[in-house]
N, CA and C of each residue as an Amber inpcrd file, in Angstrom:
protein
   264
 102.3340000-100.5820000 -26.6190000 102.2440000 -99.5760000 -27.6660000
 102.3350000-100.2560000 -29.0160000 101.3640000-100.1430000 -29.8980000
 101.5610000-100.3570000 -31.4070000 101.8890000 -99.8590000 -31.8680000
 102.8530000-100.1240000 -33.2310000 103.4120000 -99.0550000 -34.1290000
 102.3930000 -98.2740000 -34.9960000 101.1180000 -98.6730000 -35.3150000
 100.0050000 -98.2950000 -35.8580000  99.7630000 -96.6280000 -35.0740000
 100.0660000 -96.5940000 -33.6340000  99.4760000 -95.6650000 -33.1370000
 100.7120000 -95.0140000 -33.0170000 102.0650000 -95.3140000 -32.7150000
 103.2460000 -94.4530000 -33.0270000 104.0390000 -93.7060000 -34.1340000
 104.2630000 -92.5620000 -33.9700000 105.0280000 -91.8720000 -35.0730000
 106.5110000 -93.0050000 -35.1830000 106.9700000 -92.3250000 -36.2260000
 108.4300000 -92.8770000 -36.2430000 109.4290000 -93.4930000 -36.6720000
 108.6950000 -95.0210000 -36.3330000 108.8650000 -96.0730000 -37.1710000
 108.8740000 -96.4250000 -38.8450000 109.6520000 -96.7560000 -39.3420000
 110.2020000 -96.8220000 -40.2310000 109.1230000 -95.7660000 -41.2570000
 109.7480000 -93.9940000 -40.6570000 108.7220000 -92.8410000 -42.0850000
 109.8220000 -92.3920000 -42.2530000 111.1400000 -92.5400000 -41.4120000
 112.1320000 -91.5990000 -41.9830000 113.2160000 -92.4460000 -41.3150000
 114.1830000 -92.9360000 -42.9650000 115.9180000 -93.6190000 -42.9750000
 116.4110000 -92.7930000 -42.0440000 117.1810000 -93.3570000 -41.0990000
 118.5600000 -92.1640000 -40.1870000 119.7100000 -92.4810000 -41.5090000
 120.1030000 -91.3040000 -41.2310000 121.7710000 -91.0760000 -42.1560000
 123.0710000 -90.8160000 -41.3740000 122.4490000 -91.2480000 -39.8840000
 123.8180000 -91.0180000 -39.0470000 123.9810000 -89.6030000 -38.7850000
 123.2870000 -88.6300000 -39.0090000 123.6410000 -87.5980000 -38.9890000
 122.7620000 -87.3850000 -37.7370000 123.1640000 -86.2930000 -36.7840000
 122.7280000 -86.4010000 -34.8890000 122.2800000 -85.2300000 -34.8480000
 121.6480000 -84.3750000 -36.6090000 120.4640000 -83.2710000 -36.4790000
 119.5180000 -83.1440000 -35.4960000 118.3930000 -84.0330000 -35.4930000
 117.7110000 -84.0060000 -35.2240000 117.8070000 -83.6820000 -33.3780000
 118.6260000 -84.8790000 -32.7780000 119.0460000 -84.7290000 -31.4930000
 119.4190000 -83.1470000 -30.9820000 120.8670000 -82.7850000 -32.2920000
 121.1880000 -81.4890000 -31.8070000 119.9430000 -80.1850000 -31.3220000
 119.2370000 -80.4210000 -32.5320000 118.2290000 -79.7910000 -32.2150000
 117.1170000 -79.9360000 -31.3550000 116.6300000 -80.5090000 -31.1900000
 116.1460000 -81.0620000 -29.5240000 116.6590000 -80.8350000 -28.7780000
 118.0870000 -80.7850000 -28.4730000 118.6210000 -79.9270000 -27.1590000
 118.4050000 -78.8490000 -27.2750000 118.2190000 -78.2550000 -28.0130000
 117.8610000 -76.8280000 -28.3400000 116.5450000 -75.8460000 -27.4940000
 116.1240000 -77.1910000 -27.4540000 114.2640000 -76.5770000 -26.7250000
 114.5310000 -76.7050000 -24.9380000 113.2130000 -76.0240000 -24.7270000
 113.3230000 -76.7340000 -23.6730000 112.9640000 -77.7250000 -22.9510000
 113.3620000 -78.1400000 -21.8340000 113.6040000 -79.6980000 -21.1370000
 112.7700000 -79.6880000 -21.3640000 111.0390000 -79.5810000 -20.7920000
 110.2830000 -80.2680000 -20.7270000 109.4820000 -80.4240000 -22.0430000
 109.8410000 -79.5590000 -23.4640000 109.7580000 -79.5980000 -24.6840000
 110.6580000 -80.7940000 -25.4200000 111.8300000 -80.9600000 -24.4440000
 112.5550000 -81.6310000 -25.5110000 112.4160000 -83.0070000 -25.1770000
 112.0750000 -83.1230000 -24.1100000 111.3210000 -84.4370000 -23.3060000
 110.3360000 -85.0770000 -24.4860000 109.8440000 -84.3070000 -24.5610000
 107.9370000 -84.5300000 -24.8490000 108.4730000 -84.9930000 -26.5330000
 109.3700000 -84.1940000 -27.3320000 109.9800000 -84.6600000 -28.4360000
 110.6550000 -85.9720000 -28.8450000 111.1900000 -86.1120000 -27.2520000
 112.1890000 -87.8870000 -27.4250000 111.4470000 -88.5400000 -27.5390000
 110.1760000 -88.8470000 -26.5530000 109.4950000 -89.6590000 -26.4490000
 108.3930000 -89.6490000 -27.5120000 108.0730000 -88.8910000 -28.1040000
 106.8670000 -88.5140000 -29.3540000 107.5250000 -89.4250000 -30.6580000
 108.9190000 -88.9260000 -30.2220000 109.3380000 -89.7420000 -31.8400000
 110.4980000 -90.8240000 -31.9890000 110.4460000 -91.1610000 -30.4920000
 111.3320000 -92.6990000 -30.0100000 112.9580000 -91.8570000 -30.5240000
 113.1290000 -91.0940000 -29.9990000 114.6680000 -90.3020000 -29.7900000
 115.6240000 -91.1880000 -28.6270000 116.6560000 -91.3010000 -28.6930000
 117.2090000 -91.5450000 -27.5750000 116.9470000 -92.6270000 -26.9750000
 116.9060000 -93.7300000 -27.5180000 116.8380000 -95.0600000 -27.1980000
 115.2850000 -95.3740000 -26.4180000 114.1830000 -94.3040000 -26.5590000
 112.7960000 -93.7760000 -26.1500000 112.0900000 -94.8350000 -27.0430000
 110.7120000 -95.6000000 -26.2880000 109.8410000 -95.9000000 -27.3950000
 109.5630000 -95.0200000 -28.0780000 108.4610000 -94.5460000 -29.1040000
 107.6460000 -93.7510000 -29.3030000 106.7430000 -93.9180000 -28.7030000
 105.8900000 -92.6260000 -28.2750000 104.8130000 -92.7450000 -27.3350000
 103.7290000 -92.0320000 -27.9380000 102.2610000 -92.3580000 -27.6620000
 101.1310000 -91.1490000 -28.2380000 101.3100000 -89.9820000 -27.3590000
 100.8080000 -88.9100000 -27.6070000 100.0820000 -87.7690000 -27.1500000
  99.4300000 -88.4610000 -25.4120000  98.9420000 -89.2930000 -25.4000000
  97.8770000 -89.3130000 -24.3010000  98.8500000 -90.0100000 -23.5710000
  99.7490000 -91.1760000 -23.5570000 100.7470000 -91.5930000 -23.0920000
 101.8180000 -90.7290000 -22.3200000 102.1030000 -89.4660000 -23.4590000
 103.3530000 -88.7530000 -22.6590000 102.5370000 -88.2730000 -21.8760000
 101.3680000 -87.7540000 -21.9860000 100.8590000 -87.0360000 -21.0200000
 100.5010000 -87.3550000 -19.5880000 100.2510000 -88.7970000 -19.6410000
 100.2320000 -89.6250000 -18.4130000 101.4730000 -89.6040000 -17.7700000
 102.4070000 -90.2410000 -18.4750000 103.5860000 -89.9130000 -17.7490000
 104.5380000 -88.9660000 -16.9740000 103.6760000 -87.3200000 -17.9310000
 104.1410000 -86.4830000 -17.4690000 103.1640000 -85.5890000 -16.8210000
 102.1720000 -85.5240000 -16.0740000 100.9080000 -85.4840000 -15.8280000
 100.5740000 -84.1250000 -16.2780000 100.4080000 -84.0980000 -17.7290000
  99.8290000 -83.1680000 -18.7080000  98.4380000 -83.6700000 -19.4170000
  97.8380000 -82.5530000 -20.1030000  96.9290000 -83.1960000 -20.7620000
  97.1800000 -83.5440000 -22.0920000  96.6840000 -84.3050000 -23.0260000
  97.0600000 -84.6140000 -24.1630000  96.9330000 -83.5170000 -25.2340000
  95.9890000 -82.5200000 -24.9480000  96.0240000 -81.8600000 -26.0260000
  97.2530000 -80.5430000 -25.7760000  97.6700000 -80.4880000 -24.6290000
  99.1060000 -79.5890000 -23.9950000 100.3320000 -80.4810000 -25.0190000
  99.9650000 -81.7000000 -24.8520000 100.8630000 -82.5950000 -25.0510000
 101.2610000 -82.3640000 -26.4030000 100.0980000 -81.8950000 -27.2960000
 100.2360000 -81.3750000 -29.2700000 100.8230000 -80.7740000 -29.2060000
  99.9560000 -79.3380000 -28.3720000 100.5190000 -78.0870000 -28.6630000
 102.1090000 -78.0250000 -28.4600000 102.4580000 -78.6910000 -27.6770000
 103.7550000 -78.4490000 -27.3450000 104.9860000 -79.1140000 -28.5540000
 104.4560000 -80.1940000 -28.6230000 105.0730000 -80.7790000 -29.8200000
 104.7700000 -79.5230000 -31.1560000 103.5530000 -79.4740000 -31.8560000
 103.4170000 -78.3700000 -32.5870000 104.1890000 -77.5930000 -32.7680000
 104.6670000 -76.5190000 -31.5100000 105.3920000 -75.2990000 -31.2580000
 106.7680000 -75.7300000 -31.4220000 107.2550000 -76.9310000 -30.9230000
 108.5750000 -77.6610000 -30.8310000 108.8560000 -77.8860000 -32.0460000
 108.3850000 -78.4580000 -33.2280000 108.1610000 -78.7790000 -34.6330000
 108.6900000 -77.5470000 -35.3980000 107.8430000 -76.5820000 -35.0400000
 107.9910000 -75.3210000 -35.6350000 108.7860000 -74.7000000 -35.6070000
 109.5150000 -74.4540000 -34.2510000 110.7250000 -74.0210000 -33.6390000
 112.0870000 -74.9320000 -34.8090000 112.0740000 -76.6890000 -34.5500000
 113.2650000 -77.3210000 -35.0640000 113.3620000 -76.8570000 -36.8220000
 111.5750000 -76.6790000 -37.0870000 111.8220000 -76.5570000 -38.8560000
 112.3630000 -75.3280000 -38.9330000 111.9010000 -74.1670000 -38.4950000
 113.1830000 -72.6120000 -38.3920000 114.4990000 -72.7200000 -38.2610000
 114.7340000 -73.5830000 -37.9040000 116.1900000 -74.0270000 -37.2050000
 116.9570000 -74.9450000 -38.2560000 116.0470000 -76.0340000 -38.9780000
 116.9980000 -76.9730000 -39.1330000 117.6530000 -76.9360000 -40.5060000
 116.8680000 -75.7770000 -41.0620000 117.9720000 -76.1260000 -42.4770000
 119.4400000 -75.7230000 -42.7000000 119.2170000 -75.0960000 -41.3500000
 121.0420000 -74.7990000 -40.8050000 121.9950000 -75.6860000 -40.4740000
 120.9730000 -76.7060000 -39.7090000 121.7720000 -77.9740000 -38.8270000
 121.6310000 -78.9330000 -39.7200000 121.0710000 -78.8580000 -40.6660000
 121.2370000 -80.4130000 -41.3650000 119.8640000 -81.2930000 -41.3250000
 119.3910000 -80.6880000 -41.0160000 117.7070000 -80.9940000 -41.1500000
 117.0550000 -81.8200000 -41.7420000 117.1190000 -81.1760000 -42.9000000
 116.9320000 -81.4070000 -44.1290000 117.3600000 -82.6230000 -44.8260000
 118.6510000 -82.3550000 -44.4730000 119.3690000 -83.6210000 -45.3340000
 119.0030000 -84.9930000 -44.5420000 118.7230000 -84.8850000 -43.1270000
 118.3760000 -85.8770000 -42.4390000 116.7870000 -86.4940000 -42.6660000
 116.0880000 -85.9090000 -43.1190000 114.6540000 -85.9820000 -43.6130000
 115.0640000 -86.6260000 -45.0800000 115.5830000 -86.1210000 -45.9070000
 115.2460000 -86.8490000 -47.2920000 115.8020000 -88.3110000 -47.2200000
């Protein structure tokens, strides 16, 4: 895997703060799966779209949508948990 083709990598400082995680437990498993690995969570590479999908024998474009919906779900959510502050 190249970092060229992975999210992740050095677009956003951690501040120690375990937002992001909290919220990922939040979804479900096979949502919150598809999240670790999309954005190297949890000691996870980052992986593409077509990658998780192999692994998880989905198709890649299931593989968006799901992230998409998951995205959408944590941004409703996170300016409660600290979100925010973990992004800037």
């Amino acid at each position: 895997m190249s970092s060229s083709r992975s999210p992740g990598r050095g677009r956003r400082p951690r501040t120690g703060s375990d937002a992001p995680d909290h919220l990922v437990d939040g979804l479900a498993p096979r949502q919150a799966l598809i999240m670790r690995l999309r954005f190297g969570l949890d000691g996870h590479d980052p992986c593409t779209p077509r990658e998780i999908a192999v692994k998880l024998g989905l198709t890649p474009q299931w593989v968006r949508q799901l992230e998409k919906e998951s995205l959408a779900w944590m941004r409703g959510h996170g300016s409660r948990q600290g979100l925010r502050a973990w992004a800037s």
